[in-house]
Structures are given as structure tokens and as C-alpha cells.
Phi, psi and omega in degrees: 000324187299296197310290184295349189285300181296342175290327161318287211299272158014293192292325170266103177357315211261015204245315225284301191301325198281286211288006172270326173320145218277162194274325196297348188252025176265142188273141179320307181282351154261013188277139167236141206250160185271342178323302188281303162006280200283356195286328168267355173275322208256003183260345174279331182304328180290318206240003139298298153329315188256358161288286160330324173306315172299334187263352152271351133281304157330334176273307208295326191292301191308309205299299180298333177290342180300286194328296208283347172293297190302334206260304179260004120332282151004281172325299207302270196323342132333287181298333184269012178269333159300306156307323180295316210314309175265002168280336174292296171321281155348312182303296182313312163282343204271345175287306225237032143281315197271317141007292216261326163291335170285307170307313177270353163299354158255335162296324187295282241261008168255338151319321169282328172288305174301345189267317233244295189291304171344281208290322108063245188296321196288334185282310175316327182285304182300317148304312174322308182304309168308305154355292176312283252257340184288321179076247175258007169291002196273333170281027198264323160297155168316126167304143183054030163310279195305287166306340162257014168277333180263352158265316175319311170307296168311320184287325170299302174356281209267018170254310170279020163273303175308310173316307198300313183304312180306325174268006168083038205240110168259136144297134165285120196275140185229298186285118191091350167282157178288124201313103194235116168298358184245055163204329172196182215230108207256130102341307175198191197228157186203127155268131180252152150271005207213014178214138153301183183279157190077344191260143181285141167251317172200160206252108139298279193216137212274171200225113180258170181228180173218117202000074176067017187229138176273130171260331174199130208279125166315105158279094214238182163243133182243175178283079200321179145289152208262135173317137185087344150250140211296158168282000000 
């Protein structure tokens, strides 16, 4: 080791002219021997060695103080889910108990609207019809009877359309579409030539939705099948 140590210092310039030198003209307390040299090369190594020891235990320290933060992070978020856990629950019912009550307080009361607009509809077809059946005997009548009763009519119509429409209360298209069971419901059956089979021929009673949800099924008459023919 001595031996490779002065051959190192020999090769270097900046050692070399130091370490060629007559020694007697060197001051005592600055003279260094490779003895000491190596001897403070091999005591930096040692207090190197035992610094890195220290600095792989402080990490082996740090991992675990990680490791056990993480560990109880872990916990805490356990214990806090266990706790939420039935406050969570609660919500849920008290959202879809309150949910379920809100629908049905808009069905009662578009159920009443729909029943309203029927009866409605049914007085407007009865004027009109009348309208038809008096002929010229209606100037017999107050003038403008007959027609403001059938605007009277319309205009309530088209007010309670306007509501329903605001809440999002659609009519179900029925006539001449193919019979769809999660929307209506066939009563009865008829033959058409001018409709396939399976096909609405005609709306019993009409039928609504709510944002995509049916509040009340279409009651229609559809198109029997013809003998002899397959589905």
C-alpha cells in the first residue's frame, strides 16, 4: 500500500517536486512521512465509513417513521369510515325516503292535472260535436255561445299543457308506433289493413312520462294478427 501510495504522489506534478525534496530543508512541524499520510487517509476512511453508517441508519429510521405515518393514516381513515359508515347510511335513507315522497306528491298532483285536462278534452270534443249537430238552428242561439265555449275550452287545454310541459311531463306517441310494454298497456285488439300487426291502431287513454320515467301507461287498442301469420 506505501509502495503504490509514493508511486501515485512520483506521477503527480503537484506531489512530486514536495516529495523529492532534500527533507532537512523542510520545517519539522510541517514535515509529513507517507506513514502519517497513510495513516489520516486511512482514519478519514474510517470516520467516512461510520458516517454513511449513521446515514443508513437514519434512512432505515426515516423508512420506518414513513412506513408507521402511513400505517396510521391507514387507521385513522378506518376508524373514520366506520364512523361515517352509518351516518352514510342515514343519508341515504333519509335522500331516497324523501325521493320516493316527492314522486309521489307529483304523481298525485299531475294525476289530478291529467284527469282535469281528460275531462277538458272530453268537454271540447262535446262541443265541437254539438257545434256540428245544431247546424242552422245555432243562430238561434247568443251569438258567439257555441265558439266561446270551445275557446274557453281550448284555452284551459292549453294551459295545463303548458304546466305539465314546464315540469317535464310528456305524452307518449302511441299511434301507429309498435306496441312497447314498459310504456303501455293493450286493452284490446283490432283489425287494420293499413297498420302491421303489433302496431297501436288507437289511444284509450293516453299515456305520460317524467323525466323518462312513466307516471302513467298508455292504454291503447293494437293490431291483432292476421290468421296464418307468423311473427
Amino acid at each position: 500500500m506505501l509502495s503504490t501510495l509514493r508511486q501515485w504522489l512520483l506521477e503527480s506534478e503537484q506531489w512530486r517536486h514536495a516529495l523529492l525534496a532534500p527533507q532537512e530543508n523542510v520545517d519539522a512541524a510541517a514535515r509529513v512521512d507517507l506513514h502519517t499520510l497513510l495513516s489520516e487517509l486511512i482514519a478519514l476512511k474510517q470516520e467516512v465509513r461510520l458516517e454513511a453508517r449513521g446515514t443508513k441508519t437514519a434512512r432505515q429510521d426515516l423508512d420506518r417513521a414513513i412506513d408507521e405515518f402511513h400505517e396510521g393514516i391507514e387507521e385513522v381513515s378506518a376508524q373514520t369510515q366506520k364512523l361515517f359508515d352509518p351516518l352514510l347510511r342515514e343519508r341515504d335513507r333519509l335522500r331516497d325516503g324523501l325521493n320516493s315522497q316527492m314522486d309521489s306528491q307529483l304523481r298525485s298532483w299531475v294525476e289530478v292535472l291529467l284527469d282535469l285536462r281528460e275531462a277538458l278534452s272530453r268537454g271540447e270534443e262535446t262541443s265541437r260535436q254539438a257545434a256540428r249537430r245544431v247546424g242552422w238552428r245555432r243562430w238561434l242561439l247568443p251569438r258567439g255561445l257555441l265558439e266561446g265555449l270551445h275557446e274557453g275550452y281550448m284555452l284551459g287545454l292549453r294551459r295545463i299543457d303548458a304546466i305539465l310541459e314546464a315540469r317535464g311531463v310528456r305524452p307518449i306517441e302511441c299511434l301507429g308506433k309498435p306496441v312497447d310494454p314498459e310504456q303501455m298497456r293493450v286493452v284490446d285488439l283490432v283489425r287494420r289493413d293499413d297498420l302491421p300487426a303489433g302496431h297501436v291502431a288507437e289511444v284509450v287513454r293516453a299515456g305520460y312520462t317524467c323525466d323518462s320515467k312513466v307516471i302513467r301507461y298508455a292504454e291503447v287498442r293494437a293490431v291483432a294478427r292476421q290468421e296464418g301469420e307468423t311473427a
